[in-house]
DOKE-596316 format. One record per residue (C-alpha): x, z, y. Coordinates in steps of 0.5 Angstrom, whole numbers, padded with zeros to 4 digits, always signed. Layout:
XZY/...
END
This chain:
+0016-0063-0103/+0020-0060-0108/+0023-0053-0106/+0030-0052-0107/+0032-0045-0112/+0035-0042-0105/+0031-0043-0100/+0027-0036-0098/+0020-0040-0097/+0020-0041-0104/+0020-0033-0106/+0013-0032-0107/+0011-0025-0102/+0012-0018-0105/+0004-0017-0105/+0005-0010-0108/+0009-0008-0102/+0003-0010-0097/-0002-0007-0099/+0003+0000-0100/+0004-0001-0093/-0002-0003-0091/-0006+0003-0094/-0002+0009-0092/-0003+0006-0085/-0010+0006-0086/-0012+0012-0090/-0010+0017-0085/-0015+0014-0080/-0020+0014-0085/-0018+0022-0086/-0018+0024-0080/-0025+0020-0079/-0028+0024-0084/-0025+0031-0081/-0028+0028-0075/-0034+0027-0077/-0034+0034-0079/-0033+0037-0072/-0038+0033-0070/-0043+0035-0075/-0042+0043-0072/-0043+0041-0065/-0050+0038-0067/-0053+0044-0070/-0048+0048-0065/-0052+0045-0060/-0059+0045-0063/-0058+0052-0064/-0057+0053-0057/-0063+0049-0054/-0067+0052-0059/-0065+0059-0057/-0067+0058-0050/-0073+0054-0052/-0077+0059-0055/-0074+0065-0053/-0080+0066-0047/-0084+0067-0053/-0080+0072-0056/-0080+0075-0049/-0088+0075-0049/-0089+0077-0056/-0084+0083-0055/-0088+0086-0049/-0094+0085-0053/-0096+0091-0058/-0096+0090-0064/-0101+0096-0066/-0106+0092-0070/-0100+0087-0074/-0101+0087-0081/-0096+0089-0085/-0092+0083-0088/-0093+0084-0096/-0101+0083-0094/-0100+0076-0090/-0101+0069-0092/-0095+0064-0093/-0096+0060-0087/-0091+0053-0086/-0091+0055-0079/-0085+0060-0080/-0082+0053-0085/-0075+0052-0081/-0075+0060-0080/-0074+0060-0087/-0070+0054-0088/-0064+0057-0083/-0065+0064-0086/-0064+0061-0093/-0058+0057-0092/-0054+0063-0087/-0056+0067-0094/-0053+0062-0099/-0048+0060-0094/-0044+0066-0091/-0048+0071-0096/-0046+0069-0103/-0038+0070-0104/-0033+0069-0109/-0029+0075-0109/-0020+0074-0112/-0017+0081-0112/-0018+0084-0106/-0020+0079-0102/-0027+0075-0102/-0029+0068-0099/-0036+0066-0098/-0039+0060-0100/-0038+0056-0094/-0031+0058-0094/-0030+0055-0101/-0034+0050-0100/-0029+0046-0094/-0024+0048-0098/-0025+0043-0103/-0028+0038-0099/-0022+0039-0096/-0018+0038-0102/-0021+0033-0105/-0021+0029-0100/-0014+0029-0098/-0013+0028-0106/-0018+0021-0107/-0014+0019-0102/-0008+0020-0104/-0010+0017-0111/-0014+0011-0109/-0013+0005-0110/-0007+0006-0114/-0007+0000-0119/-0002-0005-0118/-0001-0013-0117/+0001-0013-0124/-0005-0009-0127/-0001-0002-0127/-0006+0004-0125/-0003+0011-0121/+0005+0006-0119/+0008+0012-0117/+0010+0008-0111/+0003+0007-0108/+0001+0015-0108/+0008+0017-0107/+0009+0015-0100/+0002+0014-0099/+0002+0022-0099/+0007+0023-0095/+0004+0020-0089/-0002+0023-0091/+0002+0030-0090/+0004+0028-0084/-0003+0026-0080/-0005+0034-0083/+0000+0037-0078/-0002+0036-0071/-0010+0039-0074/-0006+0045-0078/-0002+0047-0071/-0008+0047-0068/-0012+0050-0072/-0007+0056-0072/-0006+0056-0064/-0010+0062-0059/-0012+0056-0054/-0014+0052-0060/-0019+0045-0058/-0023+0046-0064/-0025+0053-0062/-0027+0051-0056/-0031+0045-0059/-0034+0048-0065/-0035+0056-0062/-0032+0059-0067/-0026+0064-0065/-0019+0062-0066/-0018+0068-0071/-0024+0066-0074/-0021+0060-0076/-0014+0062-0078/-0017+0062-0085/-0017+0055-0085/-0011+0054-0082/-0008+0058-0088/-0012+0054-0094/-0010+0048-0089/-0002+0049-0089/-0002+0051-0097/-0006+0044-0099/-0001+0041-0096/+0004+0044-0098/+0002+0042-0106/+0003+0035-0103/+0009+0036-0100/+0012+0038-0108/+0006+0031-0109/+0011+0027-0106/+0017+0029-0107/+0016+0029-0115/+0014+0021-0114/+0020+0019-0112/+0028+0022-0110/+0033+0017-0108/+0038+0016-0103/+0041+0023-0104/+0046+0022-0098/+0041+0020-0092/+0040+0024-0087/+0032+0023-0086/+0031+0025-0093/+0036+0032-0091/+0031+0033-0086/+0024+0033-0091/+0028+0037-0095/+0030+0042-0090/+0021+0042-0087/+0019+0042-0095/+0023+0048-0097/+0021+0052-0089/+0015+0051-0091/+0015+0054-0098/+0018+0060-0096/+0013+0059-0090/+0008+0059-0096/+0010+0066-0099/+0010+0071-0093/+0005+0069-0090/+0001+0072-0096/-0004+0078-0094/+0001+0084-0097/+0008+0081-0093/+0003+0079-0087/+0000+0087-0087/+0006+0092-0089/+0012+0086-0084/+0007+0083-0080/+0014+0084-0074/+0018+0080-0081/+0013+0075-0082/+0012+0074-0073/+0019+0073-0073/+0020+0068-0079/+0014+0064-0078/+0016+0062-0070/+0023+0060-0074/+0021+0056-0080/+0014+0052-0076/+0020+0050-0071/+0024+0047-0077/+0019+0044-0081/+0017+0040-0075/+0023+0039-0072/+0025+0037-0080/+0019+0032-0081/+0020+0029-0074/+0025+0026-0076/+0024+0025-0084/+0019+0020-0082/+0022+0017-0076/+0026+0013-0081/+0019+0010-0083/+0016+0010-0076/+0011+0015-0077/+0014+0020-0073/+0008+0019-0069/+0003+0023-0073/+0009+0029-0072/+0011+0030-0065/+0002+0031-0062/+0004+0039-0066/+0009+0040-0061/+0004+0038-0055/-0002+0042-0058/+0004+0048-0059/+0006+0047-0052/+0000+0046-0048/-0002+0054-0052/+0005+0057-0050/+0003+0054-0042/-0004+0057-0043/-0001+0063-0045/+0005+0064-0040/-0001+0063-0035/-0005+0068-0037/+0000+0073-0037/+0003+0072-0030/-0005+0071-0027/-0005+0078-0031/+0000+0082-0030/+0003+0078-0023/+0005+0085-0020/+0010+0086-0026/+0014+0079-0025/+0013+0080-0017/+0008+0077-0014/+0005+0082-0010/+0007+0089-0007/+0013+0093-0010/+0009+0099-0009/+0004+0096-0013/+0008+0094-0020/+0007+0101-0025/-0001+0100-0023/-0002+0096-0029/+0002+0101-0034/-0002+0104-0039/-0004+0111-0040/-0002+0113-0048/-0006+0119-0052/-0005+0120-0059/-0013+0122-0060/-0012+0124-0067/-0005+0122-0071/-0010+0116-0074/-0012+0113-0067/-0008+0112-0060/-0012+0110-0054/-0009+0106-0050/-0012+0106-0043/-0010+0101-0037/-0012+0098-0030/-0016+0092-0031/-0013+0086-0026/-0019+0084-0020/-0020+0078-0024/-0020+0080-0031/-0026+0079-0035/-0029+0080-0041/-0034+0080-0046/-0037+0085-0052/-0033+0084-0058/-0027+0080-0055/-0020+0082-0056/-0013+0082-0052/-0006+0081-0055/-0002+0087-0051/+0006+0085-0050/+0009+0092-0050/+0017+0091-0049/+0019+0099-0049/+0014+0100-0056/+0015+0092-0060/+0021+0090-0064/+0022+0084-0061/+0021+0083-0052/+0015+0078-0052/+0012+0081-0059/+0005+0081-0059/-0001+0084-0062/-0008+0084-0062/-0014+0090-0060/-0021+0089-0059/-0023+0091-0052/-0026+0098-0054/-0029+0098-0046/-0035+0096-0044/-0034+0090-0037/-0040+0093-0034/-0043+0090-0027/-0047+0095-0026/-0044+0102-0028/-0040+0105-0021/-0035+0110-0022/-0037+0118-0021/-0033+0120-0015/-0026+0123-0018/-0026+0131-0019/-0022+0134-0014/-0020+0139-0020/-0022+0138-0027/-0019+0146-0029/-0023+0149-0023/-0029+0146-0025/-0028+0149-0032/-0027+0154-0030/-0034+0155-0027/-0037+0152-0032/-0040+0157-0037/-0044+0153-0043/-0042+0148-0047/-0046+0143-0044/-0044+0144-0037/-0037+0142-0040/-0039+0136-0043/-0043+0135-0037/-0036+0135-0033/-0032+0131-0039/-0038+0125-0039/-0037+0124-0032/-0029+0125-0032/-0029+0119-0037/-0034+0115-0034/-0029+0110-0031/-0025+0109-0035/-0030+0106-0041/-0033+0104-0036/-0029+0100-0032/-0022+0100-0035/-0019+0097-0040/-0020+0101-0046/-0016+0101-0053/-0017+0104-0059/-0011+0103-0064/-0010+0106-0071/-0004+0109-0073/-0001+0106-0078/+0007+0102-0080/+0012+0099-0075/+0009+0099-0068/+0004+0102-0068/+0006+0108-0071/+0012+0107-0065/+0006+0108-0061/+0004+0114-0063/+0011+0117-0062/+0010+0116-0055/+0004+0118-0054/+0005+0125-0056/+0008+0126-0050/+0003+0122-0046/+0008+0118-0044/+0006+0111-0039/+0009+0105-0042/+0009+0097-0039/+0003+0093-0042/+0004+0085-0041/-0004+0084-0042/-0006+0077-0046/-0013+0074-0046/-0019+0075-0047/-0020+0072-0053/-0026+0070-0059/-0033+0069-0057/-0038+0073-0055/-0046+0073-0059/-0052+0074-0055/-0056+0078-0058/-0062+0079-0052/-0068+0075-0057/-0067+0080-0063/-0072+0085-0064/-0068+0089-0068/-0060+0090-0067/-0056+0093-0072/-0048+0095-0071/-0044+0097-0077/-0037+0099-0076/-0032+0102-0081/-0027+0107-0078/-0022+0103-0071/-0028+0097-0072/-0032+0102-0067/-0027+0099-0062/-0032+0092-0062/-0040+0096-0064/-0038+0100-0058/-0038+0095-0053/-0044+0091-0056/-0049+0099-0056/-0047+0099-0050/-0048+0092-0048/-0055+0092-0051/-0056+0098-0047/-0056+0095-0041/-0058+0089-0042/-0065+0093-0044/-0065+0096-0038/-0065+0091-0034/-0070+0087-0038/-0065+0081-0041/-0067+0084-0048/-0072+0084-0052/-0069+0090-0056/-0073+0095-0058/-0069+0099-0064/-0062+0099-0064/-0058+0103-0070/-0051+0105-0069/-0048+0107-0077/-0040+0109-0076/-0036+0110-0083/-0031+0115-0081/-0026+0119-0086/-0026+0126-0082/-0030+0129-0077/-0025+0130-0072/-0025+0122-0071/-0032+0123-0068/-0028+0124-0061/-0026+0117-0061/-0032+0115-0059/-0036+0121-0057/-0035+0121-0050/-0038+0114-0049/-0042+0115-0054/-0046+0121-0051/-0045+0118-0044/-0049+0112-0046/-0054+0116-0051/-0056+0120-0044/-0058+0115-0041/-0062+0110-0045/-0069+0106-0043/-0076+0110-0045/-0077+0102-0048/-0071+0103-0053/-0071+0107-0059/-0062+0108-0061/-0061+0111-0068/-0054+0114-0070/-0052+0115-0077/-0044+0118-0077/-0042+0118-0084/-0035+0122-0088/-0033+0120-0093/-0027+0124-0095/-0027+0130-0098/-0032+0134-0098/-0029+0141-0099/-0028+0141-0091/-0027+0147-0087/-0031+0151-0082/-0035+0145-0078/-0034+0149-0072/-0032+0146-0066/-0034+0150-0061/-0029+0153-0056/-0027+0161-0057/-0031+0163-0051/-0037+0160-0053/-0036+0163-0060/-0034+0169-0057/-0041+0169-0053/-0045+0166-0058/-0050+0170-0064/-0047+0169-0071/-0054+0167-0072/-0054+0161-0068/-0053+0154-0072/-0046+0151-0073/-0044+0144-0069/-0042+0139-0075/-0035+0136-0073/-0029+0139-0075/-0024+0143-0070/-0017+0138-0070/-0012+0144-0070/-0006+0139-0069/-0004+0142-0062/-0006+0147-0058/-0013+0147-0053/-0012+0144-0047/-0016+0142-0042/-0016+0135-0045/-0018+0137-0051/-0024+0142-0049/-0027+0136-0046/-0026+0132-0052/-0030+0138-0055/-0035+0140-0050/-0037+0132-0051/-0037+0132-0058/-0041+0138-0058/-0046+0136-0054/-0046+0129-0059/-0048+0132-0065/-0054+0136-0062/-0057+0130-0060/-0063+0129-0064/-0062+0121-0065/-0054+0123-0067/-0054+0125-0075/-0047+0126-0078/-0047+0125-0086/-0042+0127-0092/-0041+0122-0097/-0042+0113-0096/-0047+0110-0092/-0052+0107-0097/-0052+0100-0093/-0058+0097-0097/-0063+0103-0097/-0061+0103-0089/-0062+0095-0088/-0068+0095-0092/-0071+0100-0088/-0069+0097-0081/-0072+0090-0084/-0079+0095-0086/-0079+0098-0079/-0078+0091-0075/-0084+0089-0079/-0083+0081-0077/-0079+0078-0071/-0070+0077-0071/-0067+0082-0073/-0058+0082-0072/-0053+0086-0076/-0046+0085-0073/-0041+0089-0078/-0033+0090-0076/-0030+0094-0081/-0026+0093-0088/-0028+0088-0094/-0032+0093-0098/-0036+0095-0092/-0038+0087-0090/-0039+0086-0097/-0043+0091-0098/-0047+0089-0091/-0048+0082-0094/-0051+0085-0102/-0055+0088-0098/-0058+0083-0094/-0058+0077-0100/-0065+0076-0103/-0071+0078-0104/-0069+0080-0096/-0069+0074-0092/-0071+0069-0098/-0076+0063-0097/-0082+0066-0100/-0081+0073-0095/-0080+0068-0089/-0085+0064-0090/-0090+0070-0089/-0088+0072-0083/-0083+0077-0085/-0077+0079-0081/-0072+0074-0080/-0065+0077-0080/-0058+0075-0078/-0051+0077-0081/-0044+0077-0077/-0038+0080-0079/-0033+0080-0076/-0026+0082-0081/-0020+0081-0080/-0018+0083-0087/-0015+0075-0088/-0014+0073-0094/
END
């Protein structure tokens, strides 16, 4: 049968637009395999990590109880296959978290670069492949155009996810929120190269309204893109908070309806649920936590959750608050505190780490009837500190407790206030992050610089009890703080010495306080006019630095009576100039000869770079491991984002 010229049938099929369609519904879901796949690679070792950690722990308890007088050194043993997936796993956390590429002043380690590429390259091949047309045409911009703007799409619902507190993958793979908030970024900016991708392939239809609508959530997200650089992020972070919630709002609301026209809104409108689900979680948390503010209990009872203020030194405020019945939290977590009187914005927050330790079986000294009375029958030194240690007990041990440094914006609106010891309305949010379990290493080193005391705190802490009761196997605990002036020494110093005088004989705690300022500092005497009065000119000098900001008081004799009797004591060593973190760890790796060995680091990029030179090869290195030497493990916790 002949067909005539104008009958449809007689058109052949437009093959290419097909395959088109066909592939760009298809490539996502390949995408997303991928990624998934991913994920559940994580949550396997995640998962073989745990049983591992609980299947040979018993031994590692029985091997810690035993002595060890007659081990011989690890340099004088053998190479034994035994110790093979030891090696294996310290040699991949070496080439993996260790080794870092450094772009100005910030670094990524290799794990870190290696996702960034796999994540570009695979939404690049997928954007490219494939692309040869019916007629023999390679790269038909018609093919890879379209197809990467639904690929951009399916990656939204993953980037807000990514960038949520309450993220689903946190939760799965346990890594904490802010650990993730770099991919989120890396994300966002691979994305945002596809966006300018797809808009170069093809511009037509100048006057319809979906094409408006994917320019107006193309160009949100380029200015998204350049102020969430680290300097705009760390010198405006009120700027940055403001405009981010406006331009995700319109780069989602803008890309709903661009690709509506084309029936793919359905990649879009999942982000608006996972925002949505994290803003629920959120506004619960905050009534659950702060009930008594939003009425729902006792009107007597709405100022107990207010937080006492006090400016420590002008670098740190301390924040302390009543902690609501229900609200735990574990070593090393943090909390977004909402302070509408002190923020910019009304429900602007701000994240701290809980500097207190959530302890269960510390009890509250019985109050002091009259703190000046028992100063005043106190004639030494030590009785003094006595008296500030039992004074603070509480509140470090059963309060929440927030040490903030002072810098620009809120918190130095903060520190204004706390000046007069003025009280202030806190809305509590959180906790959040994880926690490690370090009860099966043998030896646990904390390094903090400066306010990252706020998370080594808490874990000292933490690991004294866990002695104590017997659920840790720890046997040598080094505490290394790198401060700027010996007067920071009182953020911590009454924690500090309460927990140092009441230590485990089966525990051997180690601190090193270094100054790394100038070191034409002035007389290191802080001990007060009545004890200098009575004292021989003879007698040795306490070194820690007088803080003459403000008249002594009764609160900061306290402070100096707990300081003075930290630095005397004979595991307490305070050093002027910079901590030679390789020489320390490697000590640390000789003193533990063989078992686990933790080292935890909070502080700047110097001080976790230094941290992870130092614990690269030849410590920890196959053939190290392999003869039975000391197996360590490394975590920083740095919130210097790129």
């Amino acid at each position: 049968m002949k067909l005539s010229p104008t009958d449809p049938s007689s058109v052949p099929p437009n093959l290419d637009k097909t395959l088109r369609v066909q592939r760009a519904n298809e490539y996502p879901h390949e995408v997303w395999f991928f990624l998934t796949s991913l994920i559940a690679l994580v949550v396997i070792f995640r998962f073989l990590s745990y049983v591992s950690s609980k299947l040979f722990r018993p031994n590692a308890l029985i091997k810690a109880r035993d002595s060890e007088k007659g081990a011989s050194h690890p340099a004088n043993r053998s190479i034994s296959l035994r110790y093979l997936l030891s090696a294996l796993v310290n040699f991949y956390r070496i080439v993996a978290f260790r080794i870092t590429l450094n772009f100005g002043s910030f670094s990524l380690n290799l794990a870190e670069v290696v996702l960034t590429i796999m994540y570009i390259t695979a939404l690049f091949t997928w954007t490219f492949i494939n692309t040869t047309n019916v007629s023999g045409g390679k790269l038909d911009v018609k093919y890879w155009s379209d197809r990467c703007g639904v690929l951009v799409a399916s990656q939204l619902p993953l980037i807000t996810a990514l960038g949520t507190k309450n993220s689903a993958i946190s939760f799965i793979i346990g890594v904490s929120h802010e650990k993730l908030n770099y991919l989120h970024r890396m994300a966002a900016r691979v994305i945002f190269v596809l966006i300018c991708v797809h808009a170069t392939g093809r511009v037509s239809h100048l006057g319809s309204t979906w094409l408006h609508c994917g320019i107006l959530a193309a160009f949100s997200l380029i200015i998204l893109c350049l102020i969430s650089i680290r300097p705009v992020r760390a010198r405006a972070y009120e700027f940055f908070f403001c405009t981010h919630l406006i331009l995700v709002l319109l780069i989602l609301i803008g890309s709903f309806y661009h690709t509506k026209n084309f029936s793919y809104h359905m990649y879009v409108w999942p982000s608006f649920v996972i925002w949505g689900v994290d803003r629920g979680i959120r506004t619960t948390r905050l009534i659950l936590f702060n009930h008594l503010y939003f009425g729902l209990g006792s009107s007597a009872g709405n100022h107990t959750l207010d937080a006492n203020t006090e400016l420590i030194t002008p670098e740190c405020v301390r924040l302390t608050l009543k902690r609501p019945p229900h609200f735990k939290w574990a070593p090393g977590q943090l909390a977004y505190l909402i302070c509408p009187g002190v923020s910019a914005l009304p429900f602007e927050s701000h994240p701290f780490t809980i500097a207190s330790y959530d302890s269960r079986e510390m009890t509250p000294q019985p109050a002091l009837a009259d703190s000046s009375s028992a100063l005043s029958t106190s004639t030494s030194m030590n009785e003094r500190a006595t008296v500030a240690l039992e004074h603070a007990t509480v509140s470090h041990w059963k309060e929440l407790v927030f040490l903030i440094h002072v810098r620009e914006g809120f918190t130095k609106r903060l520190a204004e206030i706390a000046v007069q010891r003025d009280t202030i309305k806190v809305y509590l949010d959180g906790p959040y992050g994880t926690s490690h379990d370090v009860s099966s290493y043998k030896t646990i080193v904390f390094i903090a610089g400066l306010s990252g005391v706020s998370y080594t705190l808490p874990l000292l802490l933490d690991t004294i009890e866990r002695v104590r009761s017997g659920t840790s196997i720890c046997q040598r605990a080094t505490f290394i703080w790198c401060i700027r002036d010996p007067a920071h020494i009182q953020w911590i110093s009454d924690a500090l010495a309460r927990a140092l005088l009441d230590i485990p004989n089966s525990l051997c705690i180690s601190v090193h306080i270094f100054v790394t300022g100038s070191s034409t500092t002035p007389s290191l005497d802080y001990r007060s006019t009545e004890d200098q009065a009575g004292s021989d000119e003879s007698s040795p000098v306490t070194p820690v630095e007088t803080w003459k900001a403000k008249p002594l008081d009764i609160g900061s004799e306290l402070k100096a009576s707990s300081m003075s009797l930290l630095t005397q004591l004979p595991a307490v060593k305070v050093t002027q100039g910079r901590p030679s973190l390789a020489k320390l760890l490697q000590e640390e790796t000789d003193e533990t000869n063989g078992g686990p060995m933790w080292v935890t680091v909070c502080g700047s990029q110097s001080i976790a770079g230094a941290a992870r030179e130092a614990l690269k090869f030849p410590i920890g290195g196959l053939s190290a491991i392999l003869r039975g030497e000391t197996s360590v493990s490394l975590h920083v916790e740095s919130f210097g984002y790129a």
